[in-house]
N, C-alpha and C positions, 0 to 999 in steps of 0.2 A: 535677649531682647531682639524683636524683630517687627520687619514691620510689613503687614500686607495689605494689599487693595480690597475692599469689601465691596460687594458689588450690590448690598443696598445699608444706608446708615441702622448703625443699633443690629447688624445682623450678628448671628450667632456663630456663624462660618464663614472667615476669608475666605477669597477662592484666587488671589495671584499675591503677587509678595508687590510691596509696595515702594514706592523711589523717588525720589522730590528735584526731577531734573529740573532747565529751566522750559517753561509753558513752552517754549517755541523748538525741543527735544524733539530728535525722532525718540530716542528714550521711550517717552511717556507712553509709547506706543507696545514697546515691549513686553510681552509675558513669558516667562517662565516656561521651561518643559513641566508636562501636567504631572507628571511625581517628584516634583519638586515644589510644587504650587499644592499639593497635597499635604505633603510633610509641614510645610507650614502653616496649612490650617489645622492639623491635627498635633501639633506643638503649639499655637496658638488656643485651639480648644483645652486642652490639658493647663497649659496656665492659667487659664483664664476660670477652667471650673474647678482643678483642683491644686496647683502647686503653689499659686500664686493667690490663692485667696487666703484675704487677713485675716487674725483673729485678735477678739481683746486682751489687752496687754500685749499679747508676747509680739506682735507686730509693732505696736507707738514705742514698745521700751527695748525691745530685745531683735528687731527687726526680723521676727521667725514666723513665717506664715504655714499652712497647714500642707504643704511638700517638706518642709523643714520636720515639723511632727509628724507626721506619718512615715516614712522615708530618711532623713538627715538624723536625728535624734536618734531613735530605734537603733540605727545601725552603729554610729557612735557609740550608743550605753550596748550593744551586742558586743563589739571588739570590747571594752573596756570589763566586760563579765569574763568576757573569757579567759584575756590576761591574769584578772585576779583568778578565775578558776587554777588554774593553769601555775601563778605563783603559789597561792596557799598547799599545792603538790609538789610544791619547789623543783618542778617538770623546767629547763632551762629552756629543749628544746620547744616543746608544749608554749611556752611565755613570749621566745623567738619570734614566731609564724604570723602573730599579731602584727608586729611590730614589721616584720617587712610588708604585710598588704596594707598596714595604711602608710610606707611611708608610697608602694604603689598609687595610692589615692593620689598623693602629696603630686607626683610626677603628673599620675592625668587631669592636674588641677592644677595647671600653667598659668600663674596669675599675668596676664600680658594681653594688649589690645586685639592682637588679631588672632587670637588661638583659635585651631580647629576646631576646638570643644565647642566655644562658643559660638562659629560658626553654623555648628551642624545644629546645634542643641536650642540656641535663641537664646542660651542663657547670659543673663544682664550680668555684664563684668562685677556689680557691685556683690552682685553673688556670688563670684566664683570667687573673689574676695575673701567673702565671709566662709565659702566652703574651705578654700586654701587653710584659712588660720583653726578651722574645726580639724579639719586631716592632721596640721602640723600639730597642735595640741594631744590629738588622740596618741599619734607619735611617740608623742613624749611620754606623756605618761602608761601607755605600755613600755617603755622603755627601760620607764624606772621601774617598772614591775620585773621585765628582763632582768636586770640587774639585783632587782632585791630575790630572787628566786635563784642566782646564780651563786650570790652572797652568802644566801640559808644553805646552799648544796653544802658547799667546801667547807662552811664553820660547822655543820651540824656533823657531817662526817670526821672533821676535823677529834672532835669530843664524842667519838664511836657511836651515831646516830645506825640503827638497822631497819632493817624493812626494805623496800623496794630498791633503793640503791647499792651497790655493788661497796665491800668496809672502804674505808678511805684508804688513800696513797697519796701521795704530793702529784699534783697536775702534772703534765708530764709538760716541755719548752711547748708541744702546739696550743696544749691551752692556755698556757700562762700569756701566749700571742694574743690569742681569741682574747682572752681578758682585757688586755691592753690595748689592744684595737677597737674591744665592744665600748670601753672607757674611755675613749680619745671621741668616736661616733656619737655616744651617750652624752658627753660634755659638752661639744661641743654643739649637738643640739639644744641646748638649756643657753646655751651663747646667743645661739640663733632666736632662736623664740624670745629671750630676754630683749635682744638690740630691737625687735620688731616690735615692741610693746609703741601703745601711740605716742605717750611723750616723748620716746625719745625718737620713734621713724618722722613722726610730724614737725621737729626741731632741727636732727639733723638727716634729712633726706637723703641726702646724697654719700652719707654716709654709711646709713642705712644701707641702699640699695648697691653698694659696695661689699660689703662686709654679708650682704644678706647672699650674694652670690658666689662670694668665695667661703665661707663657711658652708653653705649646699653643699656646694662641692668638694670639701672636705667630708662633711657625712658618708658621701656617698661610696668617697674613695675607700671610706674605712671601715662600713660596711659586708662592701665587698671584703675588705680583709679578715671580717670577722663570719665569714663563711655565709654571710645574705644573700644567696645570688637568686635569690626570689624577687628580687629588687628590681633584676634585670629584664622582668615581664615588662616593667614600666618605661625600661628606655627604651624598647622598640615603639610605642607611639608619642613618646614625648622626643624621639628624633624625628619622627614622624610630624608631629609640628613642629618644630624648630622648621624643616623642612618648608613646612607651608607658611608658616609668618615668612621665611626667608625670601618665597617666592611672589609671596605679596605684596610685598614693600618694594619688590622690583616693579612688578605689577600696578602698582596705585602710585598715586602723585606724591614723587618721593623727589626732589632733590631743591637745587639752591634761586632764592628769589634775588636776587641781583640789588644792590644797592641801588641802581638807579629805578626801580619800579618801586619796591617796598618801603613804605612807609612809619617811620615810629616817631609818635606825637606824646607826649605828656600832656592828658588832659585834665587831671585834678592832682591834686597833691600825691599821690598813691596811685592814679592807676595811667598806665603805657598803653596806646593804642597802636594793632599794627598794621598796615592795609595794605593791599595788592589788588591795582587793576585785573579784571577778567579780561582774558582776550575776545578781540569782537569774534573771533570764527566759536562756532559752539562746539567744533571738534575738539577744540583746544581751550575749552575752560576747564577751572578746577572745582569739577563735578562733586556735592555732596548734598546730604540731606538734612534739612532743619533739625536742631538738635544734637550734630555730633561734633565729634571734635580733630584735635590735631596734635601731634607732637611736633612742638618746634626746635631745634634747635641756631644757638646765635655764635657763630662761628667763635666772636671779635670774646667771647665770655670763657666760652670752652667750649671744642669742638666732639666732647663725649658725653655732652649735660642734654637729655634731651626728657619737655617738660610738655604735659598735656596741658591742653588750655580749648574752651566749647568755641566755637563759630557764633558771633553774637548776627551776623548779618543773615537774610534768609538766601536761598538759591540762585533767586533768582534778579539779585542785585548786582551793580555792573563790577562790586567793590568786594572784594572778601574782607571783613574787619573782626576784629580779637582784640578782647581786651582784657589786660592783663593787671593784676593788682599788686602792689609789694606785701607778700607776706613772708618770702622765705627769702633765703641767703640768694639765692639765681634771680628773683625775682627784683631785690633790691638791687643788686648790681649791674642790672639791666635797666632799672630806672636813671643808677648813677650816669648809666653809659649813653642815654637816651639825653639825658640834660646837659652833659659836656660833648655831645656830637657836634660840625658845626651846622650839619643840615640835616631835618628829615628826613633824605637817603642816605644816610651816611653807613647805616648798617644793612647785610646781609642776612638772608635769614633761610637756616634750611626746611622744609617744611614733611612730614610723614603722615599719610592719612589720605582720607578721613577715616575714622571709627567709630563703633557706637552704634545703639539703633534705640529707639523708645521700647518701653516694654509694655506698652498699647497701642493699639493702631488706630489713630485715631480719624481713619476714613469712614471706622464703625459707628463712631457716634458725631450724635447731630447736636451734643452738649459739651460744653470743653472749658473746664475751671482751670488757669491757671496762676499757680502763686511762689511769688518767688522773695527773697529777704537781702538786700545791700547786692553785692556782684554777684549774688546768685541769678541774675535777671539775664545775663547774658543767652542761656539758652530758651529760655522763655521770649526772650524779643523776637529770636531767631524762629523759633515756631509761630507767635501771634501774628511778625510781620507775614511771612510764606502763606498761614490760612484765610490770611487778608487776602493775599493775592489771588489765591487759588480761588476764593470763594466770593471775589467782588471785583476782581480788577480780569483776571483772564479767564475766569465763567471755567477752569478746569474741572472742580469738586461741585457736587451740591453742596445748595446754601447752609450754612450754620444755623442752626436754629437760635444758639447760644455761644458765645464765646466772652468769659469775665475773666477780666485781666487784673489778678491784685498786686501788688507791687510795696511793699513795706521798706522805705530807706530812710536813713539820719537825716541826710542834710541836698539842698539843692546843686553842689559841686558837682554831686555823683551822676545827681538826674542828667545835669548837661552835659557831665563825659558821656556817660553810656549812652544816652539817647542823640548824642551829638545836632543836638541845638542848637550851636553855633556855627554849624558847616550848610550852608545856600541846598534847597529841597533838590533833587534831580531834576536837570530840565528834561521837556518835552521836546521830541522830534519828529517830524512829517512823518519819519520810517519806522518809530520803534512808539509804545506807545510807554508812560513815565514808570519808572521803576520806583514806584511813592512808597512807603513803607509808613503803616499805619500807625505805630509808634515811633517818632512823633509825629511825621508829616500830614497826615489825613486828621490827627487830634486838633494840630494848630492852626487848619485853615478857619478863613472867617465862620465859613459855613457849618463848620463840624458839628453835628450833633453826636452827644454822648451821656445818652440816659439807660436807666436800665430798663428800659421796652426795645433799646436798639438792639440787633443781634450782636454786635461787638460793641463791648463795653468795658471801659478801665479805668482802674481805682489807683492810683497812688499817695500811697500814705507818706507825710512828711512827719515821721514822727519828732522830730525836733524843729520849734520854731513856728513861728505864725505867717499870715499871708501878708504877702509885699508886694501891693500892685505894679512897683516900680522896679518890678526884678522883670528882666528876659522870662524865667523858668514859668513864672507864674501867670504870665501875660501870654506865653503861646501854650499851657498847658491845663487853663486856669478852670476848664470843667472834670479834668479828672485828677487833682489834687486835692489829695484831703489833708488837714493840718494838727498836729497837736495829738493825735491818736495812730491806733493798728487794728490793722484790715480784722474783722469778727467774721472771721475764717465759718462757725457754724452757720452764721446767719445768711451768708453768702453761699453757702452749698446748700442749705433748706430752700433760698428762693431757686436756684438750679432745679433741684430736686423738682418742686412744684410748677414748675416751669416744662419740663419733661414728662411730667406728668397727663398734664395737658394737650401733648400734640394731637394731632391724629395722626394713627394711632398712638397711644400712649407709648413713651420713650423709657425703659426700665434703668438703663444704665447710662452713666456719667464718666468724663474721662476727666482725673485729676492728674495734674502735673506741676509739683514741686520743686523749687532748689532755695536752698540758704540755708543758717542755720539748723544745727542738731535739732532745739527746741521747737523752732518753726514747724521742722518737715513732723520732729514727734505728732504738735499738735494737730497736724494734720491729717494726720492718719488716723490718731484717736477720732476726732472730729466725722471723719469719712465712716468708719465701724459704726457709730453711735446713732449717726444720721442715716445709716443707709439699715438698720431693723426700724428705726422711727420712722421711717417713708415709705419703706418698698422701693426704693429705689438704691442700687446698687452703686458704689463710686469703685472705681476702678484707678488705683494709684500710681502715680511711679513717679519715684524720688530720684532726681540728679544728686548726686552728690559730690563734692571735691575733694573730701578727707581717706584718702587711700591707707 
């Protein structure tokens, strides 16, 4: 994922990488040396025309777009033919060779926020995700083929099998080693891949991510025992980033917010807000770009638990804010710890980051659908509020032709945590001009208009409950609440679509942007494939996602 400055809307080629300082940045001023500013238009053109374009089905169900089959798939079913070549000649060493270059793959697919891979590459961590668990799969099961071809050797000789292999004799102590080394590696990969399965990484997290790195590391030791040292192509660049994450996290805003600045508020039943003033000097703010996120961790919890969570606030707000929701064990005891503090300072908090990049850049286009399902909204705020600013409040981008904001939640608790409608608008100062944030504050003035002929326009769906003129939510929000239903995601990108269509010149592609729900982002994507052969007009996706 990466993001560059287009230097006209809808173009086909970046030409500088892009960065969401605040408006008042020398930052913003910055470009890139020109073969770097290169690379990223030319990794940007290549997603955008071939690795990253969807296809039906296998992108809404299978999340595999056409880099995946071309390139990912092929090479997969290459290794996994050849294994079986290779065992049905009950060839050991032949069955081997597999199985050490993909677990090579394994090593240069560092599932971690700041990897070099993904650095160089643009590639959206939710990919490198999904390539991780293709590698360790492939893994395996050339493994077991290793194994079943190791099995056939010794029993077939065993029962005076001739031809190619030398008569039997008893293994002589190094290989009965090898055996037992390749069998402790082998197992204890099937351990590995087992504990990773979802139910149990998404239940128990942190036990997971325990066990997922001492059993590596066991493979790896035994491996090597088992005469693999083809493996060890792979630690010289996987020390090699270890190396550059290491360097980075020095490098980027890494350490402790102080109880007396950081803020944790419990604002609905379930979710923790956590805030930290910016400092006024712009040397010293904590620099990031709408949309990405943070690892925090909270000392008072444990001081080796460290959990990502998006930036819901945009850049260029005086307040950094995260919000955080109980789903998992860290997450609930962090709300416990929130509720029995005796003050909103009372916790510490260490902060790593920022990371992340969109996987569109959406300085390309002059249309921008986004939609987000309960806390998925958090980095959807973070980018609607920022292209508000840029695009109405500090004149930095051109105008948006289009920006639709759908938003699908249960109940009105959520709206007022996340949107915090309860907290007084930023004032205005002689010196600074108001840091408003379009959601909510620009909705809720008297004046607000919000139709869809405006360029920014938002739809929130109450799908549980009817309208309450007597509620806060409804009374400062009450043109873009919708009640009783969910957002018709088609019909909402066919009016985009025609709408783009329309410019001068005619606009061909749309930038969509997703979080929530499994279901949600599937339908969306279907939606986007279906509608963009039915218009001529292209959507261009990219799904946040929280389920690791």
């Amino acid at each position: 994922m990466t993001n560059q400055r287009v230097a006209d809307a809808d173009a086909a080629t970046p030409t500088a990488p892009y960065s969401a300082p605040p408006a008042d940045s020398a930052t913003q001023k910055r470009r890139a040396p020109t073969l770097w500013r290169r690379w990223h238009a030319l990794r940007w053109w290549l997603a955008r025309s071939v690795f990253s374009v969807p296809l039906p089905f296998l992108t809404p169900q299978l999340d595999l777009k056409l880099g995946d089959l071309v390139v990912t798939l092929p090479v997969a079913a290459g290794f996994l033919v050849w294994g079986v070549l290779y065992a049905g000649s009950l060839s050991i060493r032949g069955t081997g060779s597999p199985v050490a270059i993909a677990m090579i793959a394994v090593f240069l697919l560092p599932v971690r926020n700041n990897s070099l891979l993904l650095e160089l590459t643009g590639l959206p961590f939710d990919r490198a995700v999904l390539y991780h668990k293709i590698a360790g799969w492939v893994t395996l099961l050339l493994g077991a083929l290793h194994a079943l071809a190791y099995y056939g050797t010794y029993k077939g000789l065993a029962e005076g099998w001739t031809g190619f292999y030398a008569p039997y004799s008893p293994p002589p102590d190094s290989a009965m080693s090898l055996a037992v080394s390749g069998q402790v590696a082998f197992f204890t990969m099937v351990g590995l891949v087992l504990l990773a399965l979802e139910p149990i990484r998404r239940r128990c997290w942190e036990f997971f991510l325990r066990t997922h790195w001492l059993l590596f590391i066991v493979v790896i030791v035994f491996s090597l025992l088992h005469q693999a040292t083809a493996i060890l192509i792979g630690v010289v660049p996987w020390a090699v980033d270890v190396a550059y994450r290491v360097s980075v996290a020095k490098l980027r805003e890494r350490g402790a917010i102080s109880r007396n600045v950081v803020t944790m508020t419990r604002v609905s039943a379930d979710v923790v807000r956590v805030q930290w003033p910016q400092p006024s000097d712009p040397g010293k703010r904590f620099a990031y770009a709408a949309g990405q996120y943070v690892f925090l961790c909270v000392p008072t919890l444990s001081w080796l638990e460290w959990h990502p969570f998006t930036i819901a606030s945009a850049p260029h707000e005086p307040v950094v804010t995260i919000y955080i929701k109980a789903l998992g064990d860290w997450t609930k005891r962090l709300l416990a710890a929130v509720e029995q503090q005796p003050a909103p300072h009372s916790l510490s908090v260490l902060v790593e980051g920022p990371y992340g990049a969109l996987g569109v850049e959406l300085d390309a286009y002059s249309h921008v659908v986004l939609v987000a399902g309960g806390i998925g909204v958090t980095p959807m705020l973070s980018l609607a509020n920022q292209l508000y600013w840029e695009a109405c409040v500090a004149k930095t981008r051109k105008p948006l032709a289009k920006l639709w904001f759908l938003w699908s939640v249960r109940d009105r608790e959520t709206i007022s945590a996340l949107c915090g409608l309860q907290d007084p608008p930023p004032a205005k100062t002689p010196a600074s001009p108001p840091a408003a944030k379009w959601v909510p504050h620009a909705l809720a003035t008297a004046a607000a208009s919000n139709s869809p002929r405006d360029a920014f326009y938002c739809e929130i769906f109450l799908t549980k409950g009817a309208q309450d003129l007597t509620n806060a939510v409804d009374q400062s929000l009450s043109s873009s609440l919708r009640f009783g239903e969910r957002p018709d995601v088609a019909k909402t990108l066919q009016q985009v679509a025609e709408l783009a269509k329309q410019q001068p010149p005619p606009k061909r592609r749309v930038a969509v942007l997703v979080c929530g729900p499994t279901a949600l982002m599937k339908d969306v994507v279907a939606q986007s494939l279906r509608l963009g052969r039915a218009t001529g007009v292209c959507f261009d996706v990219h799904q946040e996602t929280f389920a690791f």
